[in-house]
N, CA, C and O atoms as a MOPAC input file, in Angstrom:
PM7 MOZYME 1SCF
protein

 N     12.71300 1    92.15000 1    22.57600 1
 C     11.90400 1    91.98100 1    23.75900 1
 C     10.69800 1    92.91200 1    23.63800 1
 O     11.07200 1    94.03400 1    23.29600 1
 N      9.44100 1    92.82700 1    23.79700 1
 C      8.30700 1    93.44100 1    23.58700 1
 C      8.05200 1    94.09900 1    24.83400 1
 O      8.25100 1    93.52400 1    25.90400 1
 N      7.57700 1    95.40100 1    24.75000 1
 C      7.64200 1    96.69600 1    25.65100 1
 C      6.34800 1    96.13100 1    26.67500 1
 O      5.24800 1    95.66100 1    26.38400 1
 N      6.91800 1    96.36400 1    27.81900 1
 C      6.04900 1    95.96300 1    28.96600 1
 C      5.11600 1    97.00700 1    29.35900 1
 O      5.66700 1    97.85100 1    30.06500 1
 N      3.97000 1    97.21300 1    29.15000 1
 C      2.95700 1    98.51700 1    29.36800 1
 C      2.56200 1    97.89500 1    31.18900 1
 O      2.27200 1    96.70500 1    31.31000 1
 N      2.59200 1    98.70400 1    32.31700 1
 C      2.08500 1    98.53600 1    33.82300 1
 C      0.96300 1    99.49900 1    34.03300 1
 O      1.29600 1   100.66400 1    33.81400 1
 N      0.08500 1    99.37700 1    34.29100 1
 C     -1.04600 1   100.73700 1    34.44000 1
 C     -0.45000 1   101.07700 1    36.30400 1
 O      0.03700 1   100.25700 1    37.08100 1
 N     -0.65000 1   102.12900 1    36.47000 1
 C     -0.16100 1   102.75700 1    37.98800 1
 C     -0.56600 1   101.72500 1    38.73700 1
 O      0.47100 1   101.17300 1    39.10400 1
 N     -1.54400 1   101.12000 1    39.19500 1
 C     -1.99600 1   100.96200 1    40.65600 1
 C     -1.22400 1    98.97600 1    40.62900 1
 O     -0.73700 1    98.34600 1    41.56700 1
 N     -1.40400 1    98.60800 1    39.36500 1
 C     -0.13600 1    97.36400 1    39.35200 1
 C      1.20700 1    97.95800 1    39.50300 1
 O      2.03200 1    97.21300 1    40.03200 1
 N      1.59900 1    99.09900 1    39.16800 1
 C      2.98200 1    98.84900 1    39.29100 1
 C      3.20200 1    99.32300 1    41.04500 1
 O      4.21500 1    99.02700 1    41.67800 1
 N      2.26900 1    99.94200 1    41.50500 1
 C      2.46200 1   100.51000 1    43.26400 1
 C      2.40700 1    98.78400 1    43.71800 1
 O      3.28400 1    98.43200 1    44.50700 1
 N      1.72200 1    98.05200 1    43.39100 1
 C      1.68700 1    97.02100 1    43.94200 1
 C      2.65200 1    95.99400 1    43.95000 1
 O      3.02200 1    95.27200 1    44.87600 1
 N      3.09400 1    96.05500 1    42.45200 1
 C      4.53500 1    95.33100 1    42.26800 1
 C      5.85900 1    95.58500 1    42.13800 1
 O      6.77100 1    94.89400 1    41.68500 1
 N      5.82800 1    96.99300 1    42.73300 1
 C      7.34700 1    97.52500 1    42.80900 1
 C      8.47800 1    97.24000 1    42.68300 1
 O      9.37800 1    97.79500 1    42.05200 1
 N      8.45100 1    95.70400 1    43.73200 1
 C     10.00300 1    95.37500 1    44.24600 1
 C      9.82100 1    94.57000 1    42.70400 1
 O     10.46700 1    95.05900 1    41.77800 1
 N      9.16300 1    93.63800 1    42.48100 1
 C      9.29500 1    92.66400 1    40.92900 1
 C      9.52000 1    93.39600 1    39.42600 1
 O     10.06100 1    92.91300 1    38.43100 1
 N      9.02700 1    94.48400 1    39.57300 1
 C      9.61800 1    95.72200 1    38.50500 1
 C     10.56300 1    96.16800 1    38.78900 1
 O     11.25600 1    96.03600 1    37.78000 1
 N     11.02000 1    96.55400 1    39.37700 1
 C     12.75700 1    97.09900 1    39.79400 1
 C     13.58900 1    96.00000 1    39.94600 1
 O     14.77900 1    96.20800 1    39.71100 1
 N     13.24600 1    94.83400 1    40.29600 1
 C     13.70500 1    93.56500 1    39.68200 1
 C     14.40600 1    93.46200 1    38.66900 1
 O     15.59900 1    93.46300 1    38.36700 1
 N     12.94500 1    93.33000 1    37.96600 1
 C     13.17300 1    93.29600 1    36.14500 1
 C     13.77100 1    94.17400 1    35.65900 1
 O     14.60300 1    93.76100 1    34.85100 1
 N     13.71700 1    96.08300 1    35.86100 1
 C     14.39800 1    96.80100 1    35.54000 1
 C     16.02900 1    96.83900 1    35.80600 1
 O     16.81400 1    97.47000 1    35.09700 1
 N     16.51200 1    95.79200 1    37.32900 1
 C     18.19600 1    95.68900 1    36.81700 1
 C     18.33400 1    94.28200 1    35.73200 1
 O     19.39400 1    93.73300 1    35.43200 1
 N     17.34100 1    94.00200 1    35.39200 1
 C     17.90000 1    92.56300 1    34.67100 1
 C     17.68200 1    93.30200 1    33.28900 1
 O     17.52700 1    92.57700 1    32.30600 1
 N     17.64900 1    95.02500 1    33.07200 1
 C     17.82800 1    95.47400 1    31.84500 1
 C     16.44700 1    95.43500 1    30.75900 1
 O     16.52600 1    95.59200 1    29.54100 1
 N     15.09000 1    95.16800 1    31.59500 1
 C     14.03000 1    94.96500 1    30.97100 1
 C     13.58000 1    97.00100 1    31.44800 1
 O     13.64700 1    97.53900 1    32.55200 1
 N     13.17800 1    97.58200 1    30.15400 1
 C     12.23700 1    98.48600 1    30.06900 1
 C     11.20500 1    98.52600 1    30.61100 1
 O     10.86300 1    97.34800 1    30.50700 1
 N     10.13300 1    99.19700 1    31.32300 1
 C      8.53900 1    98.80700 1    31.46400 1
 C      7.84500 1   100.24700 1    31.49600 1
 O      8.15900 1   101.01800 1    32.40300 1
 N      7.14700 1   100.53400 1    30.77600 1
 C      6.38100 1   101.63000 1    31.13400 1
 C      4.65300 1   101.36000 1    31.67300 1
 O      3.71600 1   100.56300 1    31.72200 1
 N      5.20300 1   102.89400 1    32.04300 1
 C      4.06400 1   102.77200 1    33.65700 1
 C      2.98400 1   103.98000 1    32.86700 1
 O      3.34700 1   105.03400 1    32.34500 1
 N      1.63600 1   103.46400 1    32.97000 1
 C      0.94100 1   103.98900 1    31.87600 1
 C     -0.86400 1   104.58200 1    32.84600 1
 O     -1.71400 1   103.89800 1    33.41500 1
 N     -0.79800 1   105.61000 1    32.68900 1
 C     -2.40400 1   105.78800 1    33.08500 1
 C     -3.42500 1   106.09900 1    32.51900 1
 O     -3.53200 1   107.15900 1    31.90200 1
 N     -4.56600 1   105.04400 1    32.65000 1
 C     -5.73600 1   105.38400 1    31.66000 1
 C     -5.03600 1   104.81700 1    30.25000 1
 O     -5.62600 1   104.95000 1    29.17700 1
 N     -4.10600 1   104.36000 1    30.31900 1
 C     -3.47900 1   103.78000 1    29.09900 1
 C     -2.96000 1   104.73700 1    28.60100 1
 O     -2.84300 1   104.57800 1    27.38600 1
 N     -2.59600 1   105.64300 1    28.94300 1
 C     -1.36100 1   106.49500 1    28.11600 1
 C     -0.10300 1   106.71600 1    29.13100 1
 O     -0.04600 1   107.16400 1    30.27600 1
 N      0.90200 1   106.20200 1    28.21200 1
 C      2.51800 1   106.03200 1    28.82700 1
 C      2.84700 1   107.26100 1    29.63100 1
 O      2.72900 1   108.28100 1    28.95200 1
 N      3.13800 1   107.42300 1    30.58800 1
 C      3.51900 1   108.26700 1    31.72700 1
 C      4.85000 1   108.58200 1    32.08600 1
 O      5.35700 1   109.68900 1    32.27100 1
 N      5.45800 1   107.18900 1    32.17500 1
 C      6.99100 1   107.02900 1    32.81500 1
 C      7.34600 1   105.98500 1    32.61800 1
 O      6.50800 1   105.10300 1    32.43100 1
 N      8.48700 1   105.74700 1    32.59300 1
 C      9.42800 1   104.45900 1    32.03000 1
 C     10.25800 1   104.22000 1    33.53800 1
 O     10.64200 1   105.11200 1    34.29500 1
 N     10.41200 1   102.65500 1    33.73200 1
 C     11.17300 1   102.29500 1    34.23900 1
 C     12.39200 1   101.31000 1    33.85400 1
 O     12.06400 1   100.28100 1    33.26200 1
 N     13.58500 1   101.48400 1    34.08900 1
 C     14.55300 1   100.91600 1    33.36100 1
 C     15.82500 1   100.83800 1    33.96700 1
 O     15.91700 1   101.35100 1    35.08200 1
 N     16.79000 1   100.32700 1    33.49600 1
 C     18.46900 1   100.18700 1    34.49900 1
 C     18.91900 1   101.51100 1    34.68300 1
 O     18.66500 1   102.49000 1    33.98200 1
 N     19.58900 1   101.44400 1    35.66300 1
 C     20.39000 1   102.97900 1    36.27300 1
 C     21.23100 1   102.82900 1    35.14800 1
 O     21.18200 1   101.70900 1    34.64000 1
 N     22.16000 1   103.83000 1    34.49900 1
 C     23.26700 1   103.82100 1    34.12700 1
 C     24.45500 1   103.32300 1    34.82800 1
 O     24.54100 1   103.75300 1    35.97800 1
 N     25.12400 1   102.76200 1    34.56200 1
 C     26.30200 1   101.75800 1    34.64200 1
 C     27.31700 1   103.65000 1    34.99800 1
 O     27.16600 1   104.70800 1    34.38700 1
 N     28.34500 1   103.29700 1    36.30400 1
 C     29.14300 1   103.94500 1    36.60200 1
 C     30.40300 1   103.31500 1    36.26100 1
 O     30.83200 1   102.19000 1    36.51900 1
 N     31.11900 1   104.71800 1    35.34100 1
 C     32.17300 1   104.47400 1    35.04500 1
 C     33.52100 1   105.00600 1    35.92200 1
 O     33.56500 1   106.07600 1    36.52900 1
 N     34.48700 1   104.11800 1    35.85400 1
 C     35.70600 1   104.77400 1    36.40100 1
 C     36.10600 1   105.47400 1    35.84500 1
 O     35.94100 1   105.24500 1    34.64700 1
 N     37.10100 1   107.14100 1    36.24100 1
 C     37.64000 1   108.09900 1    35.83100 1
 C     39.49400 1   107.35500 1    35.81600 1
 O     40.20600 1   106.97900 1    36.74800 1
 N     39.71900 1   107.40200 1    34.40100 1
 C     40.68200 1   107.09300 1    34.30900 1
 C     41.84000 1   108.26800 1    34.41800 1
 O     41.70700 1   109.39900 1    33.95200 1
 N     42.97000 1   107.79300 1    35.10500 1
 C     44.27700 1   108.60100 1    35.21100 1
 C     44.76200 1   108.54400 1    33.98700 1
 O     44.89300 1   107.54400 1    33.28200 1
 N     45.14700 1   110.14200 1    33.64300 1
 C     46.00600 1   110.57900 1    32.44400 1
 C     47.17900 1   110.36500 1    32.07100 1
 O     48.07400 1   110.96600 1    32.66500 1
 N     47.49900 1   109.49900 1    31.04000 1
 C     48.43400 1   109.07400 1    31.16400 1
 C     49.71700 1   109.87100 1    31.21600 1
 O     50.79700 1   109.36600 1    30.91100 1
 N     49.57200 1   111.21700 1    31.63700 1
 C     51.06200 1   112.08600 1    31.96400 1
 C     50.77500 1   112.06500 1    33.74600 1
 O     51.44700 1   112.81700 1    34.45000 1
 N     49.86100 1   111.25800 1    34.29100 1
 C     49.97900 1   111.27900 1    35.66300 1
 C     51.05100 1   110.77900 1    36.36900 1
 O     51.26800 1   109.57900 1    36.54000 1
 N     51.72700 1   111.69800 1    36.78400 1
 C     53.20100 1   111.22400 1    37.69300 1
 C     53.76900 1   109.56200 1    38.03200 1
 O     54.83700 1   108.95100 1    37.99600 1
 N     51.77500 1   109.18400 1    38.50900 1
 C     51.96800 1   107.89300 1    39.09100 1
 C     51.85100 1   107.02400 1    37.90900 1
 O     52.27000 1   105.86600 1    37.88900 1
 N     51.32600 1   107.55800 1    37.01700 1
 C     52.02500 1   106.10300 1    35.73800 1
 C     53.49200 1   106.29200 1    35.45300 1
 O     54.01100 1   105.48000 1    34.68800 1
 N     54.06900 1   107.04300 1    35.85300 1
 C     55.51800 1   107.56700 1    35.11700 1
 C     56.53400 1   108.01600 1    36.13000 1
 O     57.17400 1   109.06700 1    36.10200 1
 N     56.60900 1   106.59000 1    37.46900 1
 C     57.42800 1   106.84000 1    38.17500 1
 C     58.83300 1   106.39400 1    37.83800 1
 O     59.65300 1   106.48800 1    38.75100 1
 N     59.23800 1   105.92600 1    36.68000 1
 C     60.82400 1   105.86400 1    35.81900 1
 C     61.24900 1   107.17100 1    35.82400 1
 O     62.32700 1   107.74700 1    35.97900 1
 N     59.75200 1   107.58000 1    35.54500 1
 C     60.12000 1   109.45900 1    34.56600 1
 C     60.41200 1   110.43100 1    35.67100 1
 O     60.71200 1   111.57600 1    35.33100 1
 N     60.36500 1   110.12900 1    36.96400 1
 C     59.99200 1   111.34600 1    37.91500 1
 C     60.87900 1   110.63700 1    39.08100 1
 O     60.94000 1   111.10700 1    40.21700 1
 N     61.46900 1   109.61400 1    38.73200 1
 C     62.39400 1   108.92200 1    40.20900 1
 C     63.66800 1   109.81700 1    40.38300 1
 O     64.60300 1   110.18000 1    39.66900 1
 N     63.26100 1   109.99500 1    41.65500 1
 C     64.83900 1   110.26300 1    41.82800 1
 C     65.84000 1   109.34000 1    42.76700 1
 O     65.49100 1   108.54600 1    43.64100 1
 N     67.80200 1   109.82000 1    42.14500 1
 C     68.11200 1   108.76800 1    42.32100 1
 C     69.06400 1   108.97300 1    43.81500 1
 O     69.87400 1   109.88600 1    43.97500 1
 N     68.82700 1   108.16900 1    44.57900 1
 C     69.56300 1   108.76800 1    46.08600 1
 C     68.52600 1   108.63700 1    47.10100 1
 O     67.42600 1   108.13900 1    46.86500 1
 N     68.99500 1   109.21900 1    48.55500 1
 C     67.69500 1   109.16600 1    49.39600 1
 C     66.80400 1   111.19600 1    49.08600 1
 O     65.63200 1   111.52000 1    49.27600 1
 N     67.67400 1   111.84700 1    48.71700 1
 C     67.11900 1   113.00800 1    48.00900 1
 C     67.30700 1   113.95600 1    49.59500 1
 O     67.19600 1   115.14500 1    49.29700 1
 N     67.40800 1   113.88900 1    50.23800 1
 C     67.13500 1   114.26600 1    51.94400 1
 C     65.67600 1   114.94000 1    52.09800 1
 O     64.55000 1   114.70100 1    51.66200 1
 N     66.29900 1   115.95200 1    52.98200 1
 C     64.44300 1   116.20400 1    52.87000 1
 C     64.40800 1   117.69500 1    51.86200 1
 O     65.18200 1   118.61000 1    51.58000 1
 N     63.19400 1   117.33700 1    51.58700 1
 C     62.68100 1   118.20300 1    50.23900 1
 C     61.30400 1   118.63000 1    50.91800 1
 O     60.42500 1   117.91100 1    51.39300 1
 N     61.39500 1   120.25200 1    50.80500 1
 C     60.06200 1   121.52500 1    50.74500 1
 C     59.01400 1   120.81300 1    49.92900 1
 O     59.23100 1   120.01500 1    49.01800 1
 N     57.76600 1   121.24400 1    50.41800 1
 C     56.90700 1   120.58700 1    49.26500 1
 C     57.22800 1   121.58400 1    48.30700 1
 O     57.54900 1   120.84100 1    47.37900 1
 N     57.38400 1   122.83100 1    47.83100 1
 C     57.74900 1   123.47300 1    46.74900 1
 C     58.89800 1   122.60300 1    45.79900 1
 O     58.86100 1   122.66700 1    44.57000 1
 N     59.68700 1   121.96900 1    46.36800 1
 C     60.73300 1   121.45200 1    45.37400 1
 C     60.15900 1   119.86100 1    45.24400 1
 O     60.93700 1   119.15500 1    44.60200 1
 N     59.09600 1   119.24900 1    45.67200 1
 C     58.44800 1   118.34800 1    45.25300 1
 C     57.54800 1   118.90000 1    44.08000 1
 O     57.70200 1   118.50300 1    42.92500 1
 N     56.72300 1   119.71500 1    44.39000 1
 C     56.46400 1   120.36900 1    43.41600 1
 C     56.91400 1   120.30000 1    42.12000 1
 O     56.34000 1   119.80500 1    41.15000 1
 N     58.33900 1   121.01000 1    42.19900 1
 C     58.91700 1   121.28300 1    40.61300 1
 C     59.58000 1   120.32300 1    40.03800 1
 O     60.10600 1   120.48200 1    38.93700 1
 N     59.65200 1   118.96600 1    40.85300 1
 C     60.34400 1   117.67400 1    40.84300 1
 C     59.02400 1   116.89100 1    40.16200 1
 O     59.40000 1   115.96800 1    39.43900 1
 N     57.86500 1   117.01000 1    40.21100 1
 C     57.11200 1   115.97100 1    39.87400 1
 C     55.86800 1   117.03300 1    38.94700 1
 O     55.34600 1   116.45600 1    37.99200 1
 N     55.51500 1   118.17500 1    39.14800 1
 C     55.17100 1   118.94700 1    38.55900 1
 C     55.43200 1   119.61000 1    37.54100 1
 O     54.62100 1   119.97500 1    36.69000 1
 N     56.94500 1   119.86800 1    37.57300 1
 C     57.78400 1   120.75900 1    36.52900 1
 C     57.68900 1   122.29100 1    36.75500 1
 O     58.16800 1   123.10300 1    35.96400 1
 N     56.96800 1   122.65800 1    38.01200 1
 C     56.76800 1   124.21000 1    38.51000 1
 C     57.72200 1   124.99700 1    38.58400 1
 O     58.78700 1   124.38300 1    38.50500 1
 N     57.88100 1   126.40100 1    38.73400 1
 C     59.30400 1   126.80400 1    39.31800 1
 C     59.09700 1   127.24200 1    40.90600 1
 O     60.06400 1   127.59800 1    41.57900 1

């Protein structure tokens, strides 16, 4: 795709149609007097933070207990799903 050069006072004018083009992944630089200034282009893509796979909640086989357990301190939840003392 061949680099889109905008001189300032077109791109103030065409804003919304450049930010357009910039999520459809098109580059454009914004240039004054003809020398490149600033680039406009896609946000970075947000990624999900993936759970580790020693996270409790992937590994509720590993951490079940078996009974109604009665009631339990959060300290002994703790060392039940944590391994704390």
């Amino acid at each position: 795709m061949p680099e889109t050069v905008v001189n300032i006072h077109a791109a103030k004018t065409q804003l919304s149609q450049l930010v357009a083009r910039a999520e459809r992944g098109e580059r454009i630089t914004i240039a004054r007097a003809g020398k490149p200034v600033a680039q406009l282009g896609p946000a970075p893509r947000r990624t999900r933070r993936a759970l580790p796979p020693e996270d409790p909640l992937l590994n509720l086989d590993e951490f079940a207990i078996e009974g109604a357990g009665g009631k339990l301190t959060n300290a002994e939840i703790d060392r039940i799903v944590y391994g704390r003392p």
